[in-house]
N, C-alpha and C positions, 0 to 999 in steps of 0.2 A: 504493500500500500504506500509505501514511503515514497517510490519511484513516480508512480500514479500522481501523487499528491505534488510532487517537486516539480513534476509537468504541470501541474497542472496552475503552479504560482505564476506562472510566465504568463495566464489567462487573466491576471488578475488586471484591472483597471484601475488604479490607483495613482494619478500623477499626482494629488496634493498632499496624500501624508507618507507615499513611498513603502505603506505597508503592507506589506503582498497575503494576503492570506486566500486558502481552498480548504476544500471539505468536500468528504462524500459521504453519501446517503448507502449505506450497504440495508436490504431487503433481507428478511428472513429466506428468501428464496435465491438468495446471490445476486440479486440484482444490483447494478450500482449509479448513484445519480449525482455530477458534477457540480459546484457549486465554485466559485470562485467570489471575493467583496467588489464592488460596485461603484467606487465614488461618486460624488456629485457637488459642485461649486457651492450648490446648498448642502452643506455638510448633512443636512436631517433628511437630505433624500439618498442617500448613502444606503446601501444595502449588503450588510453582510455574506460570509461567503457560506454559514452554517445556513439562513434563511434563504439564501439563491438555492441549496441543493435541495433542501424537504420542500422546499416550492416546484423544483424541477420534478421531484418526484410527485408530491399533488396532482400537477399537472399532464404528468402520463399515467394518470390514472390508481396510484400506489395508494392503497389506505394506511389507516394510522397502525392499525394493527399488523401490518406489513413488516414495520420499521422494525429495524433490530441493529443496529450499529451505524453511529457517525465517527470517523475521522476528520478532524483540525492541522491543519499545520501553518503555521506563521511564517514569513520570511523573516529569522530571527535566532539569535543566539538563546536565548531564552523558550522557554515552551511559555505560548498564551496559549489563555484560558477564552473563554467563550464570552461574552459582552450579557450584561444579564438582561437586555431585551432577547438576544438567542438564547437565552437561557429557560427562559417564557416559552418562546415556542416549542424548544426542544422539550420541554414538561409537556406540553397538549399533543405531541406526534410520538413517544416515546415512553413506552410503560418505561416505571419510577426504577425498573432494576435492570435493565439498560444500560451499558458501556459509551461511552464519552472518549474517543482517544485523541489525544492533545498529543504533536509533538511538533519539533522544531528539523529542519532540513539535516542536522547530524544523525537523525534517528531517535534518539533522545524522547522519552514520551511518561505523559500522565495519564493513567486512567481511573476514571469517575465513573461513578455510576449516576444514572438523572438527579436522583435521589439526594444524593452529594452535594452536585452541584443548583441544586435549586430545590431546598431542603422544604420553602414555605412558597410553592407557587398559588399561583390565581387561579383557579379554577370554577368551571360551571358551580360546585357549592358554594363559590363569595357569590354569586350572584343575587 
């Protein structure tokens, strides 16, 4: 997945803050869906590369109950973690016991489970 992902930062759109980040959407059936971050001059129309791939998956058809693993990797010495609005989503697309793999282009990796990383999400019962 690492090689996948290191391709896949070169997709990345980012000329204002130079920070490359991808992700992919792995299916309980092996399927996989690309995701790359998205800049935009208006910073708030920016769009992540964890929410580009469960959106690429949405949109070919993939249910929630599909989902079974996302990989992250940052253009970065460091391993980032996931921004807590993708945090959000990744809780509503992602049963809570579900892997999170965070790593950086040396290989280098964190994994989370949803649960972990977004311990008190929003959900249909705050409604």
């Amino acid at each position: 997945m690492q090689e996948k992902l290191l391709h896949l930062l070169n997709h990345s759109y980012s000329p204002y803050s130079k920070f490359r980040v991808a992700a992919i959407v792995v299916t309980k059936d092996g399927q996989e869906f690309n995701g790359v971050n998205v800049e935009n001059a208006s910073y708030g129309a920016t769009i992540c590369a964890e929410r580009v791939a469960i959106t690429n998956a949405i949109a070919k058809g993939i249910k929630k109950e599909e989902f079974e693993k996302l990989y992250v990797m940052c253009d970065s010495d460091k391993i980032g973690t996931c921004c807590f609005i993708c945090r959000q989503v990744i809780s509503e697309f992602f049963d809570k016991e579900k892997e999170i793999v965070m790593m950086n282009p040396k290989g280098e990796t964190l994994i989370k489970k949803v649960s972990e990383l977004c311990p008190y999400p929003f959900t249909e019962e705050n409604l």
